[in-house]
C-alpha positions as CSV (number, residue, x, y, z in Angstrom):
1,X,27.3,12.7,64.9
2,X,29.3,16.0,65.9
3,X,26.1,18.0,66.0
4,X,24.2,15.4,67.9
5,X,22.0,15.0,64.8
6,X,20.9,11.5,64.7
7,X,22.3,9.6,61.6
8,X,18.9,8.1,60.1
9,X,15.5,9.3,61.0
10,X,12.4,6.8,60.6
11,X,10.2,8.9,59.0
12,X,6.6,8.0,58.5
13,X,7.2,6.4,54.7
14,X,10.2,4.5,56.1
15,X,7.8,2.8,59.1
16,X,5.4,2.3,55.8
17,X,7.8,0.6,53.6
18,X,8.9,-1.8,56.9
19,X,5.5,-2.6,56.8
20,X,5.1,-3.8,53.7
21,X,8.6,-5.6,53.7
22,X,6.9,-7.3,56.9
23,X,4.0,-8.4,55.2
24,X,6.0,-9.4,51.8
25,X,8.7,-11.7,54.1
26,X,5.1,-12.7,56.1
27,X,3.7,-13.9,52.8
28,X,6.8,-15.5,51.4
29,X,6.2,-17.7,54.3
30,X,3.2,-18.6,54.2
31,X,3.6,-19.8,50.6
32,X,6.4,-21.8,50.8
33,X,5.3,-23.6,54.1
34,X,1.8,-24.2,53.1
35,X,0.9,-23.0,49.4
36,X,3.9,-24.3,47.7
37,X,3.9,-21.5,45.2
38,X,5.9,-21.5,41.6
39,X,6.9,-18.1,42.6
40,X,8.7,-19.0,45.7
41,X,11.3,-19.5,43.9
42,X,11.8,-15.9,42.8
43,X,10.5,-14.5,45.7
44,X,13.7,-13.9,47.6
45,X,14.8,-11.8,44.7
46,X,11.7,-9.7,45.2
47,X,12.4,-9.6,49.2
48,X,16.0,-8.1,48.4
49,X,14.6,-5.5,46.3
50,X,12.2,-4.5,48.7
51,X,14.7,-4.5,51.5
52,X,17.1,-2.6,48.7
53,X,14.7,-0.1,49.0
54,X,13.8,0.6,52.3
55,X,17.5,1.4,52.9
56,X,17.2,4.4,49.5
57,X,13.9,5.5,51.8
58,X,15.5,5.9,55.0
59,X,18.7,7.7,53.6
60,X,17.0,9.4,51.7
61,X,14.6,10.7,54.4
62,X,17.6,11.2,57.0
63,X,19.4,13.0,54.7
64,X,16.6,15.8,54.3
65,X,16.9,18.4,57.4
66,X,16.4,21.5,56.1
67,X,15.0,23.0,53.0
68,X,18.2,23.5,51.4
69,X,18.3,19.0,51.4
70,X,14.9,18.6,50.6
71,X,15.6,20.5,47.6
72,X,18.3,18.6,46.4
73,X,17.5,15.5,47.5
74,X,14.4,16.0,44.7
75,X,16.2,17.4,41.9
76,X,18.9,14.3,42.8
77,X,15.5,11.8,42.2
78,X,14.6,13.9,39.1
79,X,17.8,13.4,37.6
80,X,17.6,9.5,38.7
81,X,14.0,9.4,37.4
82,X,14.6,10.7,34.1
83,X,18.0,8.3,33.8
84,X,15.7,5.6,34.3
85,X,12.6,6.3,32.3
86,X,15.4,7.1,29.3
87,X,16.0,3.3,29.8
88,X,13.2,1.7,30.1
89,X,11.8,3.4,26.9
90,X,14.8,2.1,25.5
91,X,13.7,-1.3,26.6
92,X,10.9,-1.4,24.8
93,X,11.9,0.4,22.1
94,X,14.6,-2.7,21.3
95,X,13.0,-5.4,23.1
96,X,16.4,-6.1,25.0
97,X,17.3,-5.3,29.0
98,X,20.2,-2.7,30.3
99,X,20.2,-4.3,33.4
100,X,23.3,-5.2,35.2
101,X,23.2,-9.2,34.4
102,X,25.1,-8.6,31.2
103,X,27.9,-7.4,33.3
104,X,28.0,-10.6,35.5
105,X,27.3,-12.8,32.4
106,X,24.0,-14.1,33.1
107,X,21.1,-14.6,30.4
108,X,18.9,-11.5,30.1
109,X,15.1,-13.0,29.9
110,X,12.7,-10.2,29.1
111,X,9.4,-10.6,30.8
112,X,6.2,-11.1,28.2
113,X,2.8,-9.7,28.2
114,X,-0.2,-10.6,26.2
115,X,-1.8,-7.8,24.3
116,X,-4.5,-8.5,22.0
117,X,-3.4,-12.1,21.0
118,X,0.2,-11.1,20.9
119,X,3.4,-11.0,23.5
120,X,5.1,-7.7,24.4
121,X,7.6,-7.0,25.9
122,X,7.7,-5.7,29.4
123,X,10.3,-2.9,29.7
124,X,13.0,-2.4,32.9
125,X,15.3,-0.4,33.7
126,X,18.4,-1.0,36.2
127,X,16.3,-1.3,38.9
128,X,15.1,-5.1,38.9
129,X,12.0,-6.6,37.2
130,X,9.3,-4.9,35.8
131,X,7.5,-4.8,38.7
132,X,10.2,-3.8,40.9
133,X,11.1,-1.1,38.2
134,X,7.5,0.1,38.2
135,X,7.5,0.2,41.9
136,X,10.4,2.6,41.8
137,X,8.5,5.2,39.8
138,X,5.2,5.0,41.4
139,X,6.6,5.7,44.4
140,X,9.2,8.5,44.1
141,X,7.8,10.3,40.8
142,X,5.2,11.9,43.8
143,X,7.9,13.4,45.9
144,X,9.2,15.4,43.0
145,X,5.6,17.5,42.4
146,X,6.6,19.8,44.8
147,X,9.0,20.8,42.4
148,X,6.3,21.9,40.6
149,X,6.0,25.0,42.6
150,X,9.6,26.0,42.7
151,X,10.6,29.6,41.9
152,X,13.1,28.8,39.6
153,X,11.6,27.9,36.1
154,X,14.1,25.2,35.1
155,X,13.9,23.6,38.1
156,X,9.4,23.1,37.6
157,X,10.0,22.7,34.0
158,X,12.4,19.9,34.4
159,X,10.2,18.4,37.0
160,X,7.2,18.1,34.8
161,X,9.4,16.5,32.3
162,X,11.0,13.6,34.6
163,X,7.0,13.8,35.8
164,X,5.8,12.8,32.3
165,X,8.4,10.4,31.3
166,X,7.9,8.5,34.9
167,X,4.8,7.8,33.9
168,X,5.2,6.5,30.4
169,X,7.6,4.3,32.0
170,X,5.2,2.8,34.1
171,X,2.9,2.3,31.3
172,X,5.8,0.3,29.6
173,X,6.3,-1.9,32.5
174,X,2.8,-3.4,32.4
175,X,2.0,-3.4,35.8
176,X,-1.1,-3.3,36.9
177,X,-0.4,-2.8,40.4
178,X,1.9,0.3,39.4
179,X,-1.4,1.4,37.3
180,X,-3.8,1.2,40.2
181,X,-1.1,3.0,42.5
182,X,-0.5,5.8,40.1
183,X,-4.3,6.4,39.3
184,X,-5.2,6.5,43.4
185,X,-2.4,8.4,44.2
186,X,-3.6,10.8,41.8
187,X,-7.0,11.1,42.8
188,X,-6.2,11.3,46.5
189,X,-3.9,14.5,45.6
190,X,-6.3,16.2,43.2
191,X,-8.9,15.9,46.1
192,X,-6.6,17.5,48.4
193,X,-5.2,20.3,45.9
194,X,-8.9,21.0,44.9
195,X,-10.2,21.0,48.9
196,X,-7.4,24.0,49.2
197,X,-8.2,25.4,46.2
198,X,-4.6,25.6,45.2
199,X,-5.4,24.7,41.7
200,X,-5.7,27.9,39.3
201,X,-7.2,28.2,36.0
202,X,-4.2,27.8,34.2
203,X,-3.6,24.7,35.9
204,X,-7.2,23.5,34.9
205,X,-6.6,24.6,31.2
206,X,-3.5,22.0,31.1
207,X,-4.8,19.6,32.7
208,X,-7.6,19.3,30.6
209,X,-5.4,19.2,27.7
């Protein structure tokens, strides 16, 4: 405020994830004024996620100004990434949730999948319901790639690590959506990376691996 620095900054992804918070409040509506959905029910839970995080998008956009932030702001989401993959392997490993209902005393119901005739388990984290947990990762396991080109070796190496677990998180979640997202998102960049020619042999050789 002393500097004349506005506080928050509506960056492109914020106005994006408004968007979609538009459109998920639009369709809440519609269902429970016309469709009368089952899920109506739980929708409002959803809605508070999604408004839960537009607010970690727009501080976390504001708070990047200068190279220095960007930075940390990424190795601050690889440390919460890798917290949170950690848990959600633990999830399925044990079948049970480490979310924060046991603290509050409610029931902990783990969502089912059926896989081949039988029901699995869909893993979470802290961050809500598979889906919302999946959500988290698809979205912000992308911003840390440009960690991938750091100078410091630590700092890429530990990227590519909170990079691989992200992922195998997602794949515990069992959400399609997440899936899709993931497998786009990573076409669209490996079109781009291969227009600019940024991607080196070496980089083909793992890869392909």
């Amino acid at each position: 405020i002393a500097s004349g620095k506005p506080m928050f900054i509506w960056t492109t992804q914020s106005k994006i994830f408004l968007s979609l918070l538009a459109w998920a409040i639009f369709s809440y509506l519609v269902h429970l004024a016309f469709l009368h959905s089952p899920y109506v029910e739980s929708a409002p839970f959803g809605i508070l996620h999604f408004f839960r995080n537009l607010a970690f998008v727009l501080i976390v956009g504001s708070a990047i100004q200068t190279r220095a932030d960007l930075i940390w702001v990424l190795i601050a989401v690889v440390t919460i990434i890798v917290i949170e993959s950690i848990l959600v392997g633990l999830s399925f490993a044990t079948g049970e949730s480490f979310n924060f209902s046991r603290l509050i005393g409610l029931p902990v119901v783990m969502q089912k999948y059926s896989v081949g005739g039988e029901q699995v388990s869909r893993a979470a984290g802290t961050l809500g319901v598979p889906n919302q947990q999946a959500l988290f990762h698809a979205m912000y396991t992308f911003l840390i790639i440009g960690l991938l080109s750091a100078k410091n070796s630590v700092v890429r190496y530990a990227a590519l690590v909170a990079i691989l677990m992200s992922f195998v998180a997602v794949i515990f979640t069992f959400s399609r959506s997440a899936w899709f997202s993931i497998a786009m998102a990573s076409l669209l960049i490996f079109v781009v990376f291969l227009k600019r020619r940024e991607i080196t042999p070496k980089a083909w050789f793992i890869g392909s691996f």
